[in-house]
C-alpha positions as CSV (number, residue, x, y, z in Angstrom):
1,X,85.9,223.1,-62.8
2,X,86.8,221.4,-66.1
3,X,83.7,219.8,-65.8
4,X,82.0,222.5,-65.8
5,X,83.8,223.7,-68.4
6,X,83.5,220.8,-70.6
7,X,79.5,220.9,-70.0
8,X,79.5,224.9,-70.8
9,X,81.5,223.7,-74.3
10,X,79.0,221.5,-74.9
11,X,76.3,223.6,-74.5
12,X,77.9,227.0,-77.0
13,X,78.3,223.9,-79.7
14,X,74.6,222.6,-79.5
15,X,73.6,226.2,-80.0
16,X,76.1,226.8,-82.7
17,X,75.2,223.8,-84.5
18,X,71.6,224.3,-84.0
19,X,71.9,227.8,-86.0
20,X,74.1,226.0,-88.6
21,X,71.5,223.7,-89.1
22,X,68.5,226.1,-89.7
23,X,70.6,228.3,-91.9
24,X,71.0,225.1,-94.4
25,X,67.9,224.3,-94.1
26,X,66.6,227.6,-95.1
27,X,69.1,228.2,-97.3
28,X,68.2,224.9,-99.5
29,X,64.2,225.7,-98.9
30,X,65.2,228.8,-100.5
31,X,67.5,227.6,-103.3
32,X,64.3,225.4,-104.2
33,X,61.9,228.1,-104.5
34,X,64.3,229.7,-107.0
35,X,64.9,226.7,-109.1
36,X,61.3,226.6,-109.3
37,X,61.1,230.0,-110.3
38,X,62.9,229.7,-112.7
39,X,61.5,226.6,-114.4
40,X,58.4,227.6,-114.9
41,X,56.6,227.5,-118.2
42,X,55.9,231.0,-119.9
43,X,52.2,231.9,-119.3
44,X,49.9,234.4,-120.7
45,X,50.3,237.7,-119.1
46,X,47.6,238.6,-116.5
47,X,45.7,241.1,-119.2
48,X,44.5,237.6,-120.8
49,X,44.7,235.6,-117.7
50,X,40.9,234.7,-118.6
51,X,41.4,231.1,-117.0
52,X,39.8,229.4,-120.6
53,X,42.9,229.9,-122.5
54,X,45.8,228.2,-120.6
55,X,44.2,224.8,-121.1
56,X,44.2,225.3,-124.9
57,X,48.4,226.4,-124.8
58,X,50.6,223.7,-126.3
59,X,54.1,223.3,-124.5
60,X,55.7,225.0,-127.0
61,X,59.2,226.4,-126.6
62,X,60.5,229.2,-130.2
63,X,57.8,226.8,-131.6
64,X,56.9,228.7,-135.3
65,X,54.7,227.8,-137.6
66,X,55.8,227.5,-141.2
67,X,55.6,230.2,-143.2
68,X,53.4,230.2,-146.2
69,X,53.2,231.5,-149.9
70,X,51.2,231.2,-152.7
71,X,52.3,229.0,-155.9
72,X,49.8,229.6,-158.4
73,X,46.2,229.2,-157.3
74,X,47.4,227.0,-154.7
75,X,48.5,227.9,-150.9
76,X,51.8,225.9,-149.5
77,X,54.2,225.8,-147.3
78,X,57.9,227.1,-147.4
79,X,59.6,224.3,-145.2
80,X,57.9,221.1,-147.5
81,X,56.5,222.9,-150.2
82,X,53.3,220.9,-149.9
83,X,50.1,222.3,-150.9
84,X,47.6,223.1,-147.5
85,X,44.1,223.9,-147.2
86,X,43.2,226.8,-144.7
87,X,39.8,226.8,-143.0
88,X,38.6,228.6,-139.9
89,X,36.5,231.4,-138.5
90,X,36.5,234.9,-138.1
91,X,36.0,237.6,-135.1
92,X,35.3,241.4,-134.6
93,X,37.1,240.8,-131.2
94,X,39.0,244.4,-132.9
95,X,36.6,245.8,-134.7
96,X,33.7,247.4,-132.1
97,X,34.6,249.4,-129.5
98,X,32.4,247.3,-126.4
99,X,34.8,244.1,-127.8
100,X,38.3,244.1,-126.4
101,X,36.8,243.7,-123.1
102,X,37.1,240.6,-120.6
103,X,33.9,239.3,-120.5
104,X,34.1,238.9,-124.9
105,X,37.5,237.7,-124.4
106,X,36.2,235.1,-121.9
107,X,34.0,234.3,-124.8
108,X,36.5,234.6,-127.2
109,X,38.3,231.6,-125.5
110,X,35.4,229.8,-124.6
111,X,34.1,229.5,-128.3
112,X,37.1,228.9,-129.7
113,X,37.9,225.9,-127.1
114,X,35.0,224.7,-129.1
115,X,36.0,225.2,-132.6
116,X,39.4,223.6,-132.1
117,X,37.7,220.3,-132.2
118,X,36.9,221.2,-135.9
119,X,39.9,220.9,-137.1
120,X,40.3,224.3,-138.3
121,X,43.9,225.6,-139.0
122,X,43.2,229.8,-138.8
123,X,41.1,232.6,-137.7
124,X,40.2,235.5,-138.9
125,X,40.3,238.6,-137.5
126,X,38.4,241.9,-138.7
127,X,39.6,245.0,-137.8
128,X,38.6,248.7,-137.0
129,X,41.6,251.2,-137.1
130,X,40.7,253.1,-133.8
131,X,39.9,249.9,-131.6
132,X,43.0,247.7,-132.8
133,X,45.6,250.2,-132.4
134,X,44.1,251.6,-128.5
135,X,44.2,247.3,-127.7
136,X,47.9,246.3,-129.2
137,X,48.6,244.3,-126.4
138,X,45.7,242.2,-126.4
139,X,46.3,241.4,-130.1
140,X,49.7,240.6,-129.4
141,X,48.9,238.0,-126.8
142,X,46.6,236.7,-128.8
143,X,49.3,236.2,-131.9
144,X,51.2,234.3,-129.4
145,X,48.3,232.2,-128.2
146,X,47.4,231.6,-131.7
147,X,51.0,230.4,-132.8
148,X,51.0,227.8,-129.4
149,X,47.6,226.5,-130.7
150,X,49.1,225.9,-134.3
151,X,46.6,228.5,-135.7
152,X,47.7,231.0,-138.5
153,X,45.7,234.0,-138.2
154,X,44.3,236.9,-140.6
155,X,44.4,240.8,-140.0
156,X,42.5,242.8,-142.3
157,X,40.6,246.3,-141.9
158,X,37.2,247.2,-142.8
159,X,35.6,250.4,-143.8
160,X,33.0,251.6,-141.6
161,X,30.0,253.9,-142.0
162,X,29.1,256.4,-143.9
163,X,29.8,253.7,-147.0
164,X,30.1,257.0,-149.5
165,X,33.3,257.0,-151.8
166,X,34.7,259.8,-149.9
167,X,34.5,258.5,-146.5
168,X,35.7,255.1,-147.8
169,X,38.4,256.5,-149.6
170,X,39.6,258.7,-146.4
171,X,39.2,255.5,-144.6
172,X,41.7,253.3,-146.8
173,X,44.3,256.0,-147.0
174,X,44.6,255.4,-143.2
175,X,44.8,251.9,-143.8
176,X,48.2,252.2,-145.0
177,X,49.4,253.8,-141.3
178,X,47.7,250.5,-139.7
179,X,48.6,247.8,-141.8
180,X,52.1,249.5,-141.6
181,X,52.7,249.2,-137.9
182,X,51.2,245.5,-137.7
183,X,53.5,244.1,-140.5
184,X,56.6,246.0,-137.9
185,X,54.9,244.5,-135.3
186,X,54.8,240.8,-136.6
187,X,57.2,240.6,-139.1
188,X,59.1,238.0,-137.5
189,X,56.1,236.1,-136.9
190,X,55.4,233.4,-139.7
191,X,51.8,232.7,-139.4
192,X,50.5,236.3,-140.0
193,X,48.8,237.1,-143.1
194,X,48.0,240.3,-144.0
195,X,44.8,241.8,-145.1
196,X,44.4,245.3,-147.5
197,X,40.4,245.9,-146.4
198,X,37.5,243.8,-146.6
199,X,34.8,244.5,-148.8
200,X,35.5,247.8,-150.3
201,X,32.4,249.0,-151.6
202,X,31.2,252.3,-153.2
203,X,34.3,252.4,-155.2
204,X,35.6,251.6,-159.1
205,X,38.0,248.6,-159.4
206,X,40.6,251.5,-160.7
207,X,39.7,253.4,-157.3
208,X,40.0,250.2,-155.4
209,X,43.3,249.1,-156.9
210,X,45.2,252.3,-156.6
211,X,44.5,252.4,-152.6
212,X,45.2,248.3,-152.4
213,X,48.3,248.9,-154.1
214,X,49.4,251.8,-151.7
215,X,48.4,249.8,-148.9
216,X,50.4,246.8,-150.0
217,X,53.6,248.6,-151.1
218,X,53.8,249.7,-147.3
219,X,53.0,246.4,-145.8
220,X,55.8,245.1,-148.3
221,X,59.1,247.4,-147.6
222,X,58.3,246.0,-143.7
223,X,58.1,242.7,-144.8
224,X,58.7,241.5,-148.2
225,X,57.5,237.9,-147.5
226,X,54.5,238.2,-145.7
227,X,51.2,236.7,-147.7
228,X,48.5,239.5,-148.7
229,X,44.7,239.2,-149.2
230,X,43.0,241.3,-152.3
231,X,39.5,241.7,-151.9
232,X,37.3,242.2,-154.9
233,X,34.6,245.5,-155.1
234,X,30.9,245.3,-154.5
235,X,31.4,244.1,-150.9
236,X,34.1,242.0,-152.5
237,X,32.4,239.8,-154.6
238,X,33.7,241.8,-158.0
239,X,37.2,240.9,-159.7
240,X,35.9,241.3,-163.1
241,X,38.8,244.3,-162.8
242,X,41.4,242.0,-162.6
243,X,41.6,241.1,-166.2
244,X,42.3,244.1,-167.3
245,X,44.1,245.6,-164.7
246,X,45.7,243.3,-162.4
247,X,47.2,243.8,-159.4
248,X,50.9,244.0,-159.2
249,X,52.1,242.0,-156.7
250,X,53.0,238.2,-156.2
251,X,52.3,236.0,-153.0
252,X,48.4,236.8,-152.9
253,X,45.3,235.5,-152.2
254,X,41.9,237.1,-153.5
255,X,39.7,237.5,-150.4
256,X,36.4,236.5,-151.1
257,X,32.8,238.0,-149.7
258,X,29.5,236.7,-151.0
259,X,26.3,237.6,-149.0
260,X,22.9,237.2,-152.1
261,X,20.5,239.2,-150.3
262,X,19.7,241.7,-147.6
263,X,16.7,239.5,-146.9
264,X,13.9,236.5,-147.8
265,X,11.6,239.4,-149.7
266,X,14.5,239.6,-151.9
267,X,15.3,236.9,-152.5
268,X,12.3,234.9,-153.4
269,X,12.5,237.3,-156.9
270,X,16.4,235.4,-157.3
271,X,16.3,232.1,-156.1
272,X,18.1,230.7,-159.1
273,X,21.0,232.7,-158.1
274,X,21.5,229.7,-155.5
275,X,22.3,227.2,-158.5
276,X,24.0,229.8,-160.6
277,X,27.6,230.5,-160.7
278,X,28.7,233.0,-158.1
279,X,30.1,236.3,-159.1
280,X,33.6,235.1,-158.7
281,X,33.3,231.3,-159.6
282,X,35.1,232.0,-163.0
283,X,38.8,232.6,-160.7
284,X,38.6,229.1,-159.4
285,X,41.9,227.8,-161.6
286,X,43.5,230.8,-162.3
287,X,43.7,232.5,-159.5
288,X,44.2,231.4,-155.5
289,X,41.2,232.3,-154.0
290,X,40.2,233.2,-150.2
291,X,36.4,233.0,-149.4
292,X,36.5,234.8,-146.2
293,X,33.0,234.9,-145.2
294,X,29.6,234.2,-146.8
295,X,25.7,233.9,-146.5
296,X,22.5,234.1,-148.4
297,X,21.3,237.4,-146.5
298,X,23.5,240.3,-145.1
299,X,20.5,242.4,-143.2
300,X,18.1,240.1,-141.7
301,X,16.2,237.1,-141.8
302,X,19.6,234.7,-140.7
303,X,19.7,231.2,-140.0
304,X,16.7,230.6,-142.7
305,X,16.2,228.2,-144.7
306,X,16.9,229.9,-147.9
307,X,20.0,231.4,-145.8
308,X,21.6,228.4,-145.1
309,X,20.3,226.7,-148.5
310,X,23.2,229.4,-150.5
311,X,25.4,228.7,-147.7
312,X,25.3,225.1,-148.2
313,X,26.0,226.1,-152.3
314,X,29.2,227.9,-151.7
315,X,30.3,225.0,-149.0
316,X,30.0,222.6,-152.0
317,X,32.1,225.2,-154.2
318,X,35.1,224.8,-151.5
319,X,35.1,221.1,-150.8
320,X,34.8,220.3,-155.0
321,X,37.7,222.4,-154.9
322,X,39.3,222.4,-152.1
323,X,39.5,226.0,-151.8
324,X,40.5,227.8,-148.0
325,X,37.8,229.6,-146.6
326,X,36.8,231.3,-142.9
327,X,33.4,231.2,-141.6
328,X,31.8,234.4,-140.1
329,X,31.7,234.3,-137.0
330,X,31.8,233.1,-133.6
331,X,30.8,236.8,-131.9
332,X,27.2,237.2,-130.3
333,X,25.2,238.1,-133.0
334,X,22.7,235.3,-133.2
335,X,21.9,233.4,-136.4
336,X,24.6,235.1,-138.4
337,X,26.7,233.8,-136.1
338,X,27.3,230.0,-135.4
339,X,27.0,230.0,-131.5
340,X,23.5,231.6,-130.2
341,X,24.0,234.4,-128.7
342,X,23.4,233.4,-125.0
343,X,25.5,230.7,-123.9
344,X,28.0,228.1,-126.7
345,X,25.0,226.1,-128.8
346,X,25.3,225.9,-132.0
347,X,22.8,228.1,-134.3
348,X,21.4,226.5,-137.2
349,X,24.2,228.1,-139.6
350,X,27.0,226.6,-137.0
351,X,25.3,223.0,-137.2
352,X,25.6,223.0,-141.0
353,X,29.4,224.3,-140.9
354,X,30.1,222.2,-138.1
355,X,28.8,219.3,-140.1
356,X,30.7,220.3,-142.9
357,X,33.7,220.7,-141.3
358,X,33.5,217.1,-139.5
359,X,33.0,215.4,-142.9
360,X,35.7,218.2,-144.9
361,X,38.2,215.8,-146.9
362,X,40.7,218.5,-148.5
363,X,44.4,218.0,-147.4
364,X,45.3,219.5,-144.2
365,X,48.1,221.3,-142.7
366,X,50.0,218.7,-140.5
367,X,51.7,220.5,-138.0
């Protein structure tokens, strides 16, 4: 009997420490899982989960660029007070309503994974009102990506069609409401620069100035700090304005646009206009200047060689002076573009910039 007993004892223990043992064994399975869990790296949330972009993200933790300000004509930064160069390209990814959507994002990613090997420090982006504020949270992925990547980044609004004074003047007194909510938005961001509208046209400098100023004094009760960019009239290659009526706010950079010619016809009449000084040549020294995008045509006939021949003239403005610029642009619009529109070669306006760019000795930012 206490045999029996003992054998029966035996047996209630095996089973007892047979569940014992698969409880700690699940238990620490589990316990690893969470640990995991909770080690992970912040990713990208799933509405940019593209699968080009995580293998540009640095490993980055409250990472921030430093912020900048302007010193003079010259651009610097607020931790070393050194003087920096910015160079980069621009987008519509915001502006055109088809945009926002994955398959441009893909390509967003994809042509940018290129461009990083240039040794650019920011990118531009060019806005429409309607299409940036209905995609807020793509942008604000994209400020974060940006930041990880060590890229500072533009935002400035455009005025669409009809180009009449009215309509363009209806347009920037909107401005204000956008440029308002993206300076709340990103205030505590330190790579953002802010932009008041690019090329303004149909307008006086004295209508011009009145709307940049309202714009600016919005963008500036949000955030004080934050660096703005002034674009000239005439599709914003005119600051004759400025020397008589200045505009009346510090930390600024004049946003330049210089496009010759709507096409070849045009400009075999003005060729010497390649040689001559530009519009807005005479600022270089006394004020700091932006050139934010440029070409010889600005209707048809891209990627000629009278095109890239006034490119090429504006490229050797910026490196004898080692002035910041963007480069427009990387979307799919063929040979104003720098990528062709089917597929990542380079047109012949991105070989020249990309050549440029690869041989481009003006200090860098050193992040």
């Amino acid at each position: 009997m206490t045999r029996i007993i003992i054998i029966q004892f035996f047996k209630e223990y095996a089973v007892i420490s047979g569940i014992v043992i698969f409880l700690i064994v699940n238990l620490l399975f589990l316990a690893r899982i969470i640990s995991t869990i909770f080690h992970l790296q912040p990713k990208l949330t799933t509405s940019l989960n593209t699968g080009n972009e995580s293998s540009m993200n640095k490993k980055v933790d409250d990472h921030k660029l430093p912020s900048l300000f302007v010193d003079g004509d010259s651009i610097k930064r607020r931790d070393t007070n050194e003087t920096i160069t910015l160079k980069g390209v621009t987008t519509n990814l915001f502006r055109w309503e088809h945009y926002p959507r994955k398959n441009n994002i893909n390509t967003f990613y994809d042509r940018m994974s290129i461009v990083k090997q240039w040794n650019i420090n920011i990118i531009g982006f060019i806005l429409n009102q309607d299409v940036t504020l209905e995609n807020l949270a793509i942008l604000d992925e994209i400020v974060k990506w940006s930041k990880n990547n060590g890229w500072y980044i533009y935002l400035i609004p455009v005025a669409e069609d009809p180009q009449t004074n009215t309509s363009v003047k209806k347009q920037l007194r909107s401005f204000g409401k956008l440029m308002g909510i993206l300076a709340e938005r990103y205030k505590n961001e330190t790579h953002i620069i802010l932009g008041l509208c690019a090329e303004p046209k149909a307008l006086s400098w004295s209508e011009w100035l009145e709307a940049a100023i309202g714009i600016a004094k919005i963008i500036r009760v949000i955030n004080p700090n934050v660096p703005l960019l002034m674009s000239g009239i005439e599709y914003g290659r005119d600051f004759a304005g400025l020397i008589e009526k200045p505009f009346p706010f510090d930390n600024v950079l004049y946003y330049v646009s210089d496009y010759a010619w709507p096409d070849q016809e045009e400009a075999k009449n003005h060729l010497n206009y390649i040689s001559e000084p530009k519009a807005w040549e005479w600022m270089i020294g006394k004020y700091p200047l932006f050139i934010g995008e440029f070409g010889g045509m600005w209707k048809e006939d891209f990627g000629t060689n009278v095109d890239l021949a006034y490119i090429k003239s504006i490229l050797n403005i910026i490196r004898k002076h080692s002035l910041s610029f963007t480069i427009y642009t990387i979307d799919k619009q063929g040979e104003l573009s720098v990528f062709e529109s089917n597929g990542n070669s380079l047109t012949r306006k991105g070989l020249v910039v990309k050549q440029f760019l690869d041989s481009y000795t003006a200090i860098h930012l050193n992040l």
